[in-house]
Backbone as a printed PyTorch tensor [residue, N CA C, xyz], in Angstrom:
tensor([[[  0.8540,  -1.1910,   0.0000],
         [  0.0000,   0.0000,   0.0000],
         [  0.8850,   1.2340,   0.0000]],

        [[  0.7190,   2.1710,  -0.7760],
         [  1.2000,   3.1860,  -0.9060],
         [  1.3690,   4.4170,   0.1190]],

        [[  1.9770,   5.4690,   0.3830],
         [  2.1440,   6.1450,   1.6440],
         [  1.4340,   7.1270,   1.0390]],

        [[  0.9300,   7.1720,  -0.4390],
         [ -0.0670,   8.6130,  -0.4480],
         [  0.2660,  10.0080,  -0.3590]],

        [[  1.3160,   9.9310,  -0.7380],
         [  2.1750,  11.5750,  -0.8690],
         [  2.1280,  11.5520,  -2.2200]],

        [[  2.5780,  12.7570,  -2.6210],
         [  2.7790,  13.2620,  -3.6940],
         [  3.5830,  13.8050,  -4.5210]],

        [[  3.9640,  13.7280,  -5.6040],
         [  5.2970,  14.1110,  -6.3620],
         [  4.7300,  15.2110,  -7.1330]],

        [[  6.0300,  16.1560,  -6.7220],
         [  6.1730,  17.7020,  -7.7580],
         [  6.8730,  17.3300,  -9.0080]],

        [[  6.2620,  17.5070, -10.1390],
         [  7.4860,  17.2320, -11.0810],
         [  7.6120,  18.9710, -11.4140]],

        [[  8.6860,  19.1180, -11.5580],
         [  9.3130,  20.1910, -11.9660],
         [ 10.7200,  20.4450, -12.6200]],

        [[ 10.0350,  21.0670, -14.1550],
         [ 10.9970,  20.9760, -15.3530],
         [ 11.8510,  22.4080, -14.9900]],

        [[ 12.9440,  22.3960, -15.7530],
         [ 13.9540,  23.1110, -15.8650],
         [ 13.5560,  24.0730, -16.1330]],

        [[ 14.2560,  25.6520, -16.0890],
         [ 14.2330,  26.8390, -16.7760],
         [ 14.5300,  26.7410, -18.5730]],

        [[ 13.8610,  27.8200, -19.0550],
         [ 14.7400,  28.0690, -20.4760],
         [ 15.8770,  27.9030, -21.0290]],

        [[ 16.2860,  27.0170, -21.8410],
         [ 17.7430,  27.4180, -22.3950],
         [ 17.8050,  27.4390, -23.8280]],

        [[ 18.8140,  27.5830, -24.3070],
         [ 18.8140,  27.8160, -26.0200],
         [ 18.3930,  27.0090, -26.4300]],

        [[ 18.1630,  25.6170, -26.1560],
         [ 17.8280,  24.9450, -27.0560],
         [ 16.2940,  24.8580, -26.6830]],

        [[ 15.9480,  25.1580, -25.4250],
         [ 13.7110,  24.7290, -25.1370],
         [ 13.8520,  26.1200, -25.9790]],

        [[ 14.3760,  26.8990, -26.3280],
         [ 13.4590,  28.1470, -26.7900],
         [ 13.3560,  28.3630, -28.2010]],

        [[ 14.4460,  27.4410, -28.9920],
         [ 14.5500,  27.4910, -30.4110],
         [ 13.8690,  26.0830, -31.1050]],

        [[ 13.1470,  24.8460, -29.5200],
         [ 12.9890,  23.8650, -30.0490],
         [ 13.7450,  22.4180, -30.8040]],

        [[ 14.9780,  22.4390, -30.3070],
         [ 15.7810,  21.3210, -30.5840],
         [ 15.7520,  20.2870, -29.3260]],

        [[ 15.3200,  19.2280, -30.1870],
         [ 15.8390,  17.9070, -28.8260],
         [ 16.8660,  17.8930, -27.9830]],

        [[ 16.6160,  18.4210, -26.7780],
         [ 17.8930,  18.7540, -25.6740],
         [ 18.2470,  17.1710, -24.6540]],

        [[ 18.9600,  15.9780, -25.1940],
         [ 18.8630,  14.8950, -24.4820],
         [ 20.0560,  15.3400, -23.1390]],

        [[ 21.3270,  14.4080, -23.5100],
         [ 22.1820,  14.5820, -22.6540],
         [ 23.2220,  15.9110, -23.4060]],

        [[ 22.6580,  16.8740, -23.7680],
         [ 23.5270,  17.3950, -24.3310],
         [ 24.1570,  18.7530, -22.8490]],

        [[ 24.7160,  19.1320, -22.3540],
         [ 24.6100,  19.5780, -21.0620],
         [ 24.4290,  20.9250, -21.3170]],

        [[ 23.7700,  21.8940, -20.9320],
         [ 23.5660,  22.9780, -21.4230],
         [ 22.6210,  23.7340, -20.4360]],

        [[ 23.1440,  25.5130, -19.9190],
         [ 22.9850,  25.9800, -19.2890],
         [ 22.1040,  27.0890, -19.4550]],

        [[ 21.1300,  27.0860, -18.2370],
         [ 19.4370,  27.7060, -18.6980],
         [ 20.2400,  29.4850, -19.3270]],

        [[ 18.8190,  30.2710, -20.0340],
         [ 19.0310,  31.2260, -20.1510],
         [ 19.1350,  32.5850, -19.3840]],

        [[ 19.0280,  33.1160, -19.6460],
         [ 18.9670,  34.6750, -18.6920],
         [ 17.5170,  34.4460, -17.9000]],

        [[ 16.3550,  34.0050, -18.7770],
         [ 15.2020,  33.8410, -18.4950],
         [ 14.9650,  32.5420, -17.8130]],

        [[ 15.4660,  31.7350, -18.1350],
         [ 15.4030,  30.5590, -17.4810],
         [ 16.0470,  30.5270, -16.2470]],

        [[ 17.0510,  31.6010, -15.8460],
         [ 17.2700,  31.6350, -14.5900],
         [ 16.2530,  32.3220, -13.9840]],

        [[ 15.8610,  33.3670, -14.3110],
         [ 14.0910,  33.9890, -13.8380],
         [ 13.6590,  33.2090, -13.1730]],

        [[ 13.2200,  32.2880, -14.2900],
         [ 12.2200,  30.9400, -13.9650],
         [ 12.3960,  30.0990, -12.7900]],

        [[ 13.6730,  29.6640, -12.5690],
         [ 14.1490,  29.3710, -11.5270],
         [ 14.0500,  30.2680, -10.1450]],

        [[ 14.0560,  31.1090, -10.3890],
         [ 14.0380,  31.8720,  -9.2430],
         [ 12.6690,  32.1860,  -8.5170]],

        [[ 12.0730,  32.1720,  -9.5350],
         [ 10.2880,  32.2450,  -9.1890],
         [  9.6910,  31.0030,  -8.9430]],

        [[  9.8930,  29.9180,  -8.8810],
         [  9.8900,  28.6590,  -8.9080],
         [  9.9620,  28.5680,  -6.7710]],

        [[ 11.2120,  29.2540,  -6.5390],
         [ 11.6030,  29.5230,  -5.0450],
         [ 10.7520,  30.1700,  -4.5030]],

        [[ 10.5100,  31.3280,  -4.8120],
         [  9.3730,  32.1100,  -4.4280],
         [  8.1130,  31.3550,  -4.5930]],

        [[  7.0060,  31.0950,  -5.5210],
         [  6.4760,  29.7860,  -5.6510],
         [  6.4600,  28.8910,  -4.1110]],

        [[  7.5330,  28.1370,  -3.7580],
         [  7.6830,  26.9720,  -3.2990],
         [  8.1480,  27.5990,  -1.7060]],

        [[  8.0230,  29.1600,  -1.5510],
         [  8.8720,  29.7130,  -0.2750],
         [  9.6250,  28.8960,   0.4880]],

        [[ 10.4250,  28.2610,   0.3450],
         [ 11.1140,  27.2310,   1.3910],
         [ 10.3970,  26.1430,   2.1170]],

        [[  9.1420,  25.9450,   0.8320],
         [  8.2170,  24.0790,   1.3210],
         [  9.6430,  23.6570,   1.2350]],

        [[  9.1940,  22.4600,   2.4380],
         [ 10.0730,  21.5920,   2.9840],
         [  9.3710,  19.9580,   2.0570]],

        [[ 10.2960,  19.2460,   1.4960],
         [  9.8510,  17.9880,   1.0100],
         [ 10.5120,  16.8890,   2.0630]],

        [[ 10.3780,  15.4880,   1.6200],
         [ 10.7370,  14.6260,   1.9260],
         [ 11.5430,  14.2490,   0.9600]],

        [[ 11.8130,  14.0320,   0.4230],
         [ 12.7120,  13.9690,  -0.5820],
         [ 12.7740,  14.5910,  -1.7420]],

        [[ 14.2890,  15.2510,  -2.0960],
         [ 14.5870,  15.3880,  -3.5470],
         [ 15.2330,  15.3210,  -4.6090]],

        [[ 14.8920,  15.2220,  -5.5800],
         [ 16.0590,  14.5210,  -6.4220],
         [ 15.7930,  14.9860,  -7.6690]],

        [[ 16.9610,  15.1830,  -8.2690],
         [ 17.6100,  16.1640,  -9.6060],
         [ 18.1570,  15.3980, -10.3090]],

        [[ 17.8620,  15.1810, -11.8870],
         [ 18.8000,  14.8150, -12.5800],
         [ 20.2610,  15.7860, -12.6760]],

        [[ 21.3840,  15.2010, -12.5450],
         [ 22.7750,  15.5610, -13.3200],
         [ 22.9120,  16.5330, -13.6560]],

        [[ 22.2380,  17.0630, -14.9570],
         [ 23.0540,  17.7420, -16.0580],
         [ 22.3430,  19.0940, -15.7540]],

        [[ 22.7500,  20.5010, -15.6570],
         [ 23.4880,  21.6320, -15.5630],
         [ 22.2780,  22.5790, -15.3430]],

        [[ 21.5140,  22.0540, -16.3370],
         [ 20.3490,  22.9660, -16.3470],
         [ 19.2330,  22.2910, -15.1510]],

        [[ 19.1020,  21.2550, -15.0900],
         [ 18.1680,  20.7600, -13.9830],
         [ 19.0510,  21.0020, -12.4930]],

        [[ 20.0430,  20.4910, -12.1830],
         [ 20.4410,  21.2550, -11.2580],
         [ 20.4990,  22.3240, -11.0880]],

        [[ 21.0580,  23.5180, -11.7440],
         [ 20.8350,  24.8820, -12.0030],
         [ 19.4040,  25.6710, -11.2500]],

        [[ 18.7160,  24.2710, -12.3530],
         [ 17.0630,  25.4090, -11.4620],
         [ 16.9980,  25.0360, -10.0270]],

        [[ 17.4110,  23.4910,  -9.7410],
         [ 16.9470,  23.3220,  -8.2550],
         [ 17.3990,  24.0090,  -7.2730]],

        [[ 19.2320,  24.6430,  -7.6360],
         [ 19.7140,  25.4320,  -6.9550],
         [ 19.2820,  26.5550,  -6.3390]],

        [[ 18.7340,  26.9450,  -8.0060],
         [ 18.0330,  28.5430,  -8.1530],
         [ 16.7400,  28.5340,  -7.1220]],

        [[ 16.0850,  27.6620,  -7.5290],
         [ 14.5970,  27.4450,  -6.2180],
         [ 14.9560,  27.2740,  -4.9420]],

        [[ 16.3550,  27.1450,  -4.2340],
         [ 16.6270,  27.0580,  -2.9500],
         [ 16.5300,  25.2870,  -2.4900]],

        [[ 16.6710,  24.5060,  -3.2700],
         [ 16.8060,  23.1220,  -3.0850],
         [ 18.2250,  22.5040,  -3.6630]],

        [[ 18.9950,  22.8590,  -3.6610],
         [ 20.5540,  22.2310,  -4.1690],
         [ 21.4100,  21.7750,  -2.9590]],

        [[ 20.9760,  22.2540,  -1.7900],
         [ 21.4810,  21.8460,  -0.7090],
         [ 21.3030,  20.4210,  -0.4280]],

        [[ 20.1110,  19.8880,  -0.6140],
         [ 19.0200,  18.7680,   0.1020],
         [ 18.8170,  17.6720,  -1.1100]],

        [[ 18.9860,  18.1570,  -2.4090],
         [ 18.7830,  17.4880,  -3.8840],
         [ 19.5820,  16.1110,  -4.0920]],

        [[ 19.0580,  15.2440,  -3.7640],
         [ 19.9550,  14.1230,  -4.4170],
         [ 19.9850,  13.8650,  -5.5510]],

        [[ 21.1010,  13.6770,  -6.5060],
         [ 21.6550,  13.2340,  -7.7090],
         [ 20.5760,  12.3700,  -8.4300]],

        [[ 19.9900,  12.4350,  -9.2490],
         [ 19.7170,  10.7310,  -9.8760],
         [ 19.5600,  10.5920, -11.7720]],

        [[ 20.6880,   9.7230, -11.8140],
         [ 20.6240,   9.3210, -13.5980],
         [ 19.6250,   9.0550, -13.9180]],

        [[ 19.0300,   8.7590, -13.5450],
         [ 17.0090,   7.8750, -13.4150],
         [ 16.3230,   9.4670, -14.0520]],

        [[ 17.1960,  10.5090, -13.5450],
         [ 16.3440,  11.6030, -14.1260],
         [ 16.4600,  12.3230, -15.4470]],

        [[ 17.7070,  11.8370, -15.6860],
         [ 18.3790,  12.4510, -16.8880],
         [ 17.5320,  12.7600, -18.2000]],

        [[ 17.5260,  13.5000, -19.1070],
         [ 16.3310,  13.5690, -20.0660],
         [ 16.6650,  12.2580, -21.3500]],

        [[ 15.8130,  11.8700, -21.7610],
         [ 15.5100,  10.8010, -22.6480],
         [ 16.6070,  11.2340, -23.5630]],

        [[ 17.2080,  10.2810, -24.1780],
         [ 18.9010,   9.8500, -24.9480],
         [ 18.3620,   9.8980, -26.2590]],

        [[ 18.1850,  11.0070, -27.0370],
         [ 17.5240,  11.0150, -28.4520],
         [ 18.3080,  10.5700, -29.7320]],

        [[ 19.9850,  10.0040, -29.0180],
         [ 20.7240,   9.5740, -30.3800],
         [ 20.6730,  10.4530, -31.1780]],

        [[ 20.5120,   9.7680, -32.5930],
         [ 20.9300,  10.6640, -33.7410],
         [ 19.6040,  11.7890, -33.8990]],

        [[ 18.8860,  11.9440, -33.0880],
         [ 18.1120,  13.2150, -33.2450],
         [ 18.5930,  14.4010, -32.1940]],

        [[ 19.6460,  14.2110, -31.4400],
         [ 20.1060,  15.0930, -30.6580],
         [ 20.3380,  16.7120, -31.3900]],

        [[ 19.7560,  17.3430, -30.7200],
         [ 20.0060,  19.1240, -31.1600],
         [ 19.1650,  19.3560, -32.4470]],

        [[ 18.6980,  18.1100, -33.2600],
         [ 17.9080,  18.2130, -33.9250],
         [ 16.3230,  19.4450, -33.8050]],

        [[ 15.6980,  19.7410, -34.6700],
         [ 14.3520,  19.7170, -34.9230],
         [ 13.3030,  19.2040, -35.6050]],

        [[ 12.2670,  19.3490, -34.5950],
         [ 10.7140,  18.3170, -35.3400],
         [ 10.5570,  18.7440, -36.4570]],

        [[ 11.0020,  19.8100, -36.6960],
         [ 10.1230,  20.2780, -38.3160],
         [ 11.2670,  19.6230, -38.7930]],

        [[ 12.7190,  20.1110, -38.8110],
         [ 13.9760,  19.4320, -39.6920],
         [ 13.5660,  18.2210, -39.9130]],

        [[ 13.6170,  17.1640, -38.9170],
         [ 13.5970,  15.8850, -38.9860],
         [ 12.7780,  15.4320, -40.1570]],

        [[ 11.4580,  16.3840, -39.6790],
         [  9.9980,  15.5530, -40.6290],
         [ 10.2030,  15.9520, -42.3480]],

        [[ 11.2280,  16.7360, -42.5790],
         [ 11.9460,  17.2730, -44.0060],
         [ 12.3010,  15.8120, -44.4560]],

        [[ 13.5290,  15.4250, -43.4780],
         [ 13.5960,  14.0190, -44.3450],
         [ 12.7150,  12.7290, -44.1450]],

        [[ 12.0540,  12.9290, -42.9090],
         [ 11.2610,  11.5800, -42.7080],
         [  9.7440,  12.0750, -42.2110]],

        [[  8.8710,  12.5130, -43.1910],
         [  8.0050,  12.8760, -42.8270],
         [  6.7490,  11.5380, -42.0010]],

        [[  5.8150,  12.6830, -41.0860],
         [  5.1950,  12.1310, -40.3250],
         [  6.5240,  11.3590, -38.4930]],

        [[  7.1610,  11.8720, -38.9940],
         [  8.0690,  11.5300, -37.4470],
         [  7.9220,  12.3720, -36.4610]],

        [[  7.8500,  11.3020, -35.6040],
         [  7.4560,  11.6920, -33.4690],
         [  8.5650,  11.0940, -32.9860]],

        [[  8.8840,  11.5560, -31.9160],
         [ 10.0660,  11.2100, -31.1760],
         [  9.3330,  10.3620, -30.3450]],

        [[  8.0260,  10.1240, -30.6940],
         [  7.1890,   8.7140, -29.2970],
         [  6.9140,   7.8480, -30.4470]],

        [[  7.1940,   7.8280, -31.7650],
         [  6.4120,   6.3400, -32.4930],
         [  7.8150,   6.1410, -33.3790]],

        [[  8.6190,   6.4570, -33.3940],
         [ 10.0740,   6.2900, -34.5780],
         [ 11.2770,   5.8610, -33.7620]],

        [[ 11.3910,   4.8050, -34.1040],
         [ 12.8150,   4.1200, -33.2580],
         [ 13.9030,   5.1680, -33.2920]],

        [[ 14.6100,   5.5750, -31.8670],
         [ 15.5300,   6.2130, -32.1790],
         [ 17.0290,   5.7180, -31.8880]],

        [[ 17.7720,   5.4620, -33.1020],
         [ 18.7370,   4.7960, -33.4100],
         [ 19.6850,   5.9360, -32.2060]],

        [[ 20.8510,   4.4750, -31.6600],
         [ 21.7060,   5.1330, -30.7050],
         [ 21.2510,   5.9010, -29.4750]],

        [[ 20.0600,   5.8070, -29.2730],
         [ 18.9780,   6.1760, -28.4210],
         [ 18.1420,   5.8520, -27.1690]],

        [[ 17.5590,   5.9580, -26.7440],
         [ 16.7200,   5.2990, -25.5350],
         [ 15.4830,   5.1590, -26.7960]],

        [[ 14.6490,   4.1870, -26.2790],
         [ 13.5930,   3.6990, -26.5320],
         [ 12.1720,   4.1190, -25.3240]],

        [[ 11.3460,   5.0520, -25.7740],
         [ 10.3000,   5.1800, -24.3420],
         [ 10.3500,   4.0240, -23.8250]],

        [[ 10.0020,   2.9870, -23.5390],
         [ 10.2570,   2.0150, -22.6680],
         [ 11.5420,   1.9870, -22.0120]],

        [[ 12.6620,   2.2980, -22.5200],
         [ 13.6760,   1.9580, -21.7310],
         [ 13.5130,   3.6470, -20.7120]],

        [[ 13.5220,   3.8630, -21.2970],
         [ 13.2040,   5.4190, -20.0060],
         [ 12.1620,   5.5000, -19.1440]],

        [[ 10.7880,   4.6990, -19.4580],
         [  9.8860,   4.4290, -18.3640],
         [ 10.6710,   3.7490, -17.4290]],

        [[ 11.5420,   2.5870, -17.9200],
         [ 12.4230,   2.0600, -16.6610],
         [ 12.9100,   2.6420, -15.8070]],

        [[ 13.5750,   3.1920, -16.2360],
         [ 13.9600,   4.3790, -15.1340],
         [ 13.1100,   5.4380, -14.6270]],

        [[ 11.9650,   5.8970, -15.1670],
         [ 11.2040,   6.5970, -14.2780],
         [ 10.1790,   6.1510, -13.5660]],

        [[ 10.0730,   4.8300, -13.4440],
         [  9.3400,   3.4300, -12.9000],
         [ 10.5350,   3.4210, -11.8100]],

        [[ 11.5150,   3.3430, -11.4080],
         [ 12.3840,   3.2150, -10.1170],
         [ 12.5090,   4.5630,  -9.3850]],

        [[ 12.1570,   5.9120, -10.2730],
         [ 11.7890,   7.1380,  -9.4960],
         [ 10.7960,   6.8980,  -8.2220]],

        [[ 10.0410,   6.4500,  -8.7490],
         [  8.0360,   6.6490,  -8.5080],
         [  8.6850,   5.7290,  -7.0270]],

        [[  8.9900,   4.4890,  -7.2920],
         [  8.9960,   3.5630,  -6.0660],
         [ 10.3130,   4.5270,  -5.4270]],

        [[ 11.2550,   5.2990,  -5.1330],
         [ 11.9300,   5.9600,  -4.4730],
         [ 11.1830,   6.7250,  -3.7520]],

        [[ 10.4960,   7.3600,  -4.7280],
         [  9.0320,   8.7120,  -4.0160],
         [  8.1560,   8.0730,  -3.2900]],

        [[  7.6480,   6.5290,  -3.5810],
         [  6.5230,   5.9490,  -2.8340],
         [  7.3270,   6.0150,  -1.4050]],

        [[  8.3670,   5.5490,  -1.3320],
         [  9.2030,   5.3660,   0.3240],
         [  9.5080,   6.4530,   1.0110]],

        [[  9.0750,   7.6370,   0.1980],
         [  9.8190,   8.6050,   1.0080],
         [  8.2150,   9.0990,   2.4950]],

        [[  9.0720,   9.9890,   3.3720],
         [  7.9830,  10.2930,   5.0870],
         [  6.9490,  11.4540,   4.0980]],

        [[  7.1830,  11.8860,   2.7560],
         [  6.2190,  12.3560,   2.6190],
         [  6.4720,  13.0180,   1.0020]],

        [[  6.3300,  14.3650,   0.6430],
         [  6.3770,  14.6390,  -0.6310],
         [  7.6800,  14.4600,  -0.6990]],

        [[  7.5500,  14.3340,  -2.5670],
         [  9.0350,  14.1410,  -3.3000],
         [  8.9270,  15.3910,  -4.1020]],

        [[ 10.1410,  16.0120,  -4.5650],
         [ 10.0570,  17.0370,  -5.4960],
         [ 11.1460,  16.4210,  -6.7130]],

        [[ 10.8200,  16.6330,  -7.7820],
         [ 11.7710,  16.0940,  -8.6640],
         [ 11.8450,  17.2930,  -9.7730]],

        [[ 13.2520,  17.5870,  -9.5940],
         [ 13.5490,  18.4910, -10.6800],
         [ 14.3670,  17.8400, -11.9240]],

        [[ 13.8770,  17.9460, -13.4480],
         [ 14.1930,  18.0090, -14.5250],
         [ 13.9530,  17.9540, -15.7950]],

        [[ 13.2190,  17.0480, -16.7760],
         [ 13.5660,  17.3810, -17.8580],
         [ 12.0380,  17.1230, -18.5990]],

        [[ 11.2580,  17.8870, -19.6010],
         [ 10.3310,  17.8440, -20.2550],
         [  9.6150,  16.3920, -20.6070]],

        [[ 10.5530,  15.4850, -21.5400],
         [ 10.1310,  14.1010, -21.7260],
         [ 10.2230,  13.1490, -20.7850]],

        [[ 11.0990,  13.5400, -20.1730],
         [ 11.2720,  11.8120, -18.9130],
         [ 10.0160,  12.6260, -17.7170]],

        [[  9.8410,  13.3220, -17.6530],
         [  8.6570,  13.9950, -16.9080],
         [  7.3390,  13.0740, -17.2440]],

        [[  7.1250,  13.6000, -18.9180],
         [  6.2460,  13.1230, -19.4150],
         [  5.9550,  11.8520, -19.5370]],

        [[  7.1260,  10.9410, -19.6170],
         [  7.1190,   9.7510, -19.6160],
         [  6.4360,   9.5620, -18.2320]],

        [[  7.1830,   9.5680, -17.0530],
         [  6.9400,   9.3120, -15.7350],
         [  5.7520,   9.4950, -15.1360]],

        [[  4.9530,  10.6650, -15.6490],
         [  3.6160,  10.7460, -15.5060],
         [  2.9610,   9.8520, -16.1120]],

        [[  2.8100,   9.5060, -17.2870],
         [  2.3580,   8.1080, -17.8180],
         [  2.2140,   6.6870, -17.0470]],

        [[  3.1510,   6.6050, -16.5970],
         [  3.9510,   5.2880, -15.6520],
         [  2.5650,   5.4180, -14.9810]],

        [[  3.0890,   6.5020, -13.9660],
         [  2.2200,   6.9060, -12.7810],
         [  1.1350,   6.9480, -12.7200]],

        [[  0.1350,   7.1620, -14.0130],
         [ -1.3420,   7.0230, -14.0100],
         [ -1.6480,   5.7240, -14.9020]],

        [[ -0.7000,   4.6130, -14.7870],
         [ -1.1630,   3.4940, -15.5740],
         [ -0.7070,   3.6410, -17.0510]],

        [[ -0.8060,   5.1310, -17.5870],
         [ -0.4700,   4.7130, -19.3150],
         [  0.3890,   4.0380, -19.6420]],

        [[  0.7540,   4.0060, -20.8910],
         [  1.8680,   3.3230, -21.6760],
         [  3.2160,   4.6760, -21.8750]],

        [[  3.8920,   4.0490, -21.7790],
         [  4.8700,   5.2440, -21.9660],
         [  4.9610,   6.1150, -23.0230]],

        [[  4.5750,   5.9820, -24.2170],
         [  4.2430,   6.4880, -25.5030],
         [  2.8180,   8.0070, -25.0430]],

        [[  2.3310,   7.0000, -24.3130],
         [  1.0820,   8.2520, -23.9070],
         [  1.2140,  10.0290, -23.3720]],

        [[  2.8700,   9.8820, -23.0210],
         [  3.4270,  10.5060, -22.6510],
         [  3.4840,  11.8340, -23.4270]],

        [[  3.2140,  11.3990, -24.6310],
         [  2.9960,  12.7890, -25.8250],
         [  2.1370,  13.0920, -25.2860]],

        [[  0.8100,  13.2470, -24.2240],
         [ -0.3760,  13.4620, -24.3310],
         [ -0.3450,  14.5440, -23.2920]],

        [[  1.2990,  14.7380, -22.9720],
         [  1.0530,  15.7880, -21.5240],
         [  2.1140,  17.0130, -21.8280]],

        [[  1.8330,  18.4640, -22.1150],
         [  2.8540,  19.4800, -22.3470],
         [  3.1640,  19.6950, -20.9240]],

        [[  4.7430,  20.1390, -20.9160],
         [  5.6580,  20.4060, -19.7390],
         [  5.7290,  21.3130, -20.2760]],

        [[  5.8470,  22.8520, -20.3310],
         [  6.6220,  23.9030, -20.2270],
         [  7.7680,  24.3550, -19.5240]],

        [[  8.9420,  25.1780, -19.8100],
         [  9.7200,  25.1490, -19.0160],
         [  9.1170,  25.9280, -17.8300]],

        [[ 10.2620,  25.6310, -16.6950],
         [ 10.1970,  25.6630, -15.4510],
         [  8.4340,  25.6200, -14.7740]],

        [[  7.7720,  24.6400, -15.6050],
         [  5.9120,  24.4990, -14.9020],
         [  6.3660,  23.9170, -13.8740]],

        [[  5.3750,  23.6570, -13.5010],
         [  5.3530,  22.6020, -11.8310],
         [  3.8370,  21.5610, -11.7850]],

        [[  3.9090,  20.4940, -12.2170],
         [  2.9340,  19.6100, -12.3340],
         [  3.3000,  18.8670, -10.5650]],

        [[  1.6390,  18.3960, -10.1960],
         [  1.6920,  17.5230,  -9.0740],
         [  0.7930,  15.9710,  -9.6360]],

        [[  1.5300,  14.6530,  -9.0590],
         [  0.9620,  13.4410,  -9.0340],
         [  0.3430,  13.3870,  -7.8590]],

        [[ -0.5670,  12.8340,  -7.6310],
         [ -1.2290,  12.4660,  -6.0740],
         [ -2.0010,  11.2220,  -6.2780]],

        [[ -2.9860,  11.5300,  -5.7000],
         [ -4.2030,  10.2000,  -5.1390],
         [ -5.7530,  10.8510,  -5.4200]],

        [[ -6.5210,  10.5070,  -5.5240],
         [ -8.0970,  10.6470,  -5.4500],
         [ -8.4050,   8.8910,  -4.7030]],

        [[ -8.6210,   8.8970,  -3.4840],
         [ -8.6250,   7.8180,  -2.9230],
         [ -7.7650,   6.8540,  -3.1840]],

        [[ -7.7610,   5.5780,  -3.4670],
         [ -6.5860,   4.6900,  -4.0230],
         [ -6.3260,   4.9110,  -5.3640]],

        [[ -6.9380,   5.6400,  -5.7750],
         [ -6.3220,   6.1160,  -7.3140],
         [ -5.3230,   6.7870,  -7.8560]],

        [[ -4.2870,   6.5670,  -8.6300],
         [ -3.4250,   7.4160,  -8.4940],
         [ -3.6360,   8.2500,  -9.7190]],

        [[ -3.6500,   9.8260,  -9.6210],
         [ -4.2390,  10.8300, -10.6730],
         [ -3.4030,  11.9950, -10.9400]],

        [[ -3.1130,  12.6880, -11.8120],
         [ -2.5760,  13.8770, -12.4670],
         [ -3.4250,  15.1470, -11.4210]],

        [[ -2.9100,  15.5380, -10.7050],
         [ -3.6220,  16.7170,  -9.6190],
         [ -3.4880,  17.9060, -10.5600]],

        [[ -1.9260,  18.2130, -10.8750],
         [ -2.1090,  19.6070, -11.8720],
         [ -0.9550,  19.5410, -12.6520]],

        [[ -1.0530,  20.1960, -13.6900],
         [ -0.1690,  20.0220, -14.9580],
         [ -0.0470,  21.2900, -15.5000]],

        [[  1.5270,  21.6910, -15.6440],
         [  2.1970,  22.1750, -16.2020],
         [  1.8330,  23.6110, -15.7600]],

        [[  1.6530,  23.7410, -14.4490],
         [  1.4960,  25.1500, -13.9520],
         [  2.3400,  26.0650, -13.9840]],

        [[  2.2340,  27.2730, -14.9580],
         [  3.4400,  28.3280, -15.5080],
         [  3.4780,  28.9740, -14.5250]],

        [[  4.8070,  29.3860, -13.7560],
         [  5.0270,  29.9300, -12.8340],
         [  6.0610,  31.3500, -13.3340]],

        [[  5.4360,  31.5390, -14.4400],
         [  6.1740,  32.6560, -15.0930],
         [  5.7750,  34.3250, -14.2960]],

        [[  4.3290,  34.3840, -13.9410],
         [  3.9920,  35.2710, -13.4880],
         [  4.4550,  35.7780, -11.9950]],

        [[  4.6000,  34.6680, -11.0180],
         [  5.4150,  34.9110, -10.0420],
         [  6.5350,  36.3910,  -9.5770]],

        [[  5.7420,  36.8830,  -9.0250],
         [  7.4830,  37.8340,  -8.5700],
         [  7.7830,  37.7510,  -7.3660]]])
């Protein structure tokens, strides 16, 4: 039986590549002028809520924001968070791509040298049971698709379903409960307005 807390997912600030639209996998890359904003309002937002656990993917920009929100102290590390491994579509764009291979999704087109959504639900399937153990909320800071993926997991979908949910940068979506149910509470709340 589950402990019935709830997970923050919360994506990164802006950086050159969320703002021009290129597949940002492991490429490491540091938010913008604005995306540090974002981050910062994110803190304000969250005034020093206290979680039960938290955990950040790695790479520069997801740490970056957690810092920026006043959680880099308390943030544990996790590869589990890292954003989905797009191979040879890395830095790419959807429109470029669909030039040479029209009708292509980064959720229905094998991506060569790549993670496979399933292999990244794996890993955001060992998030969820980290968050189930924790004394109470989890906050997880990082990346647009493994977000999306993970929410999927979490309400039963298929990992592919995962197209079905926009992350904006630095939003703040919550997972919870409606009795034993486990449900999408709120999604992709822009915390742009914040001062």
């Amino acid at each position: 039986m589950s402990n019935r807390h709830r997970i923050y997912l919360i994506r990164h600030g802006e950086t050159p590549w969320s703002l021009s639209g290129q597949h940002t996998g492991n490429t490491d890359m540091a938010l913008t002028e604005r995306g540090r904003q974002q981050a910062a309002a994110l803190g304000k937002f969250f005034a020093g809520r206290k979680f039960a656990r938290v955990l950040c993917s790695p790479l520069s920009r997801a740490f970056d924001t957690c810092q920026l929100a006043g959680y880099g102290d308390v943030a544990a590390l996790s590869d589990d968070l890292k954003e989905w491994d797009y191979g040879i579509y890395e830095g790419k764009k959807t429109v470029d791509i669909q030039q040479q291979e029209p009708g292509w999704s980064i959720w229905n087109t094998p991506v060569p040298q790549g993670e496979s959504p399933e292999q990244v639900a794996v890993r955001t399937r060992r998030i969820i049971q980290i968050a189930e153990t924790a004394d109470g909320d989890t906050a997880l800071f990082a990346h647009g698709h493994v977000l999306r993926i993970l929410t999927a997991c979490w309400i039963g979908l298929a990992p592919t379903d995962g197209r079905l949910f926009a992350l904006g940068t630095a939003s703040v979506s919550i997972l919870g409960w409606e009795h034993a149910t486990r449900v999408l509470e709120v999604l992709n709340q822009d915390l742009s307005a914040v001062r």
